[in-house]
C-alpha positions as CSV (number, residue, x, y, z in Angstrom):
1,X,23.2,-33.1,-17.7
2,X,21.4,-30.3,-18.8
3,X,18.0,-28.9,-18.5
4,X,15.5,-29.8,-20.5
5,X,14.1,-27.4,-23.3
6,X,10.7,-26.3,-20.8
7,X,13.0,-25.4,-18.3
8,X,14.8,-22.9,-19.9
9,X,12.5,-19.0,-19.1
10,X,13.0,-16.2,-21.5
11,X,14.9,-13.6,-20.0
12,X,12.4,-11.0,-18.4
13,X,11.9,-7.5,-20.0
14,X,11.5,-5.7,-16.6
15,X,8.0,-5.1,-16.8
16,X,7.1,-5.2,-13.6
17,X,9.8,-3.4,-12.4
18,X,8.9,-0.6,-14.6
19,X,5.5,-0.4,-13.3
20,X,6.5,-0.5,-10.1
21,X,8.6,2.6,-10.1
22,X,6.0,4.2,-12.2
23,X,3.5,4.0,-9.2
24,X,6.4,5.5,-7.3
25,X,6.8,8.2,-9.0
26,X,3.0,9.1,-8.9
27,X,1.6,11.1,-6.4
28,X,0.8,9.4,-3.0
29,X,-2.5,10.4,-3.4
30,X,-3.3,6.9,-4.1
31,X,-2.3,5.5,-0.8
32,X,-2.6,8.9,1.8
33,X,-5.5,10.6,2.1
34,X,-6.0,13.6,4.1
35,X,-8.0,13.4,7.2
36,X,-10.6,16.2,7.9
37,X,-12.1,17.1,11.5
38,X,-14.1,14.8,11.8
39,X,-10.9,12.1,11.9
40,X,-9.5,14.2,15.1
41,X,-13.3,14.0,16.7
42,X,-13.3,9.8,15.5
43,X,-9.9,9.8,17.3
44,X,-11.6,11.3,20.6
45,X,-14.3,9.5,20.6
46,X,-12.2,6.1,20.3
47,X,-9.6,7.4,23.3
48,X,-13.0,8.1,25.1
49,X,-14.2,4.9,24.7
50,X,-11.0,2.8,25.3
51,X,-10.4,5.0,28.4
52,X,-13.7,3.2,29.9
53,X,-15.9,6.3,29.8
54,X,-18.9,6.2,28.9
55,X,-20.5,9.7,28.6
């Protein structure tokens, strides 16, 4: 018995897979930013804190 008509997808074009390694070729400038001082000093201050000290 076969499928019926609805059943039956159109073969895909690859779109997505396109985009996809599009936005992998792009810079990852998107995703990583680069941390100034002040993200070492928020770093500290965390450690500091999670350590139990308080001053």
């Amino acid at each position: 018995m076969s499928r019926h008509l609805a059943d039956h997808r159109a073969r895909s074009t690859g779109a997505r897979v396109k985009h996809f390694l599009r936005l992998s070729r792009t810079p990852r400038d998107t995703w990583l930013r680069a941390r100034g001082a002040s993200g070492a000093a928020r770093l500290v201050q965390f450690l500091r804190i999670e350590r139990g000290r308080t001053v």
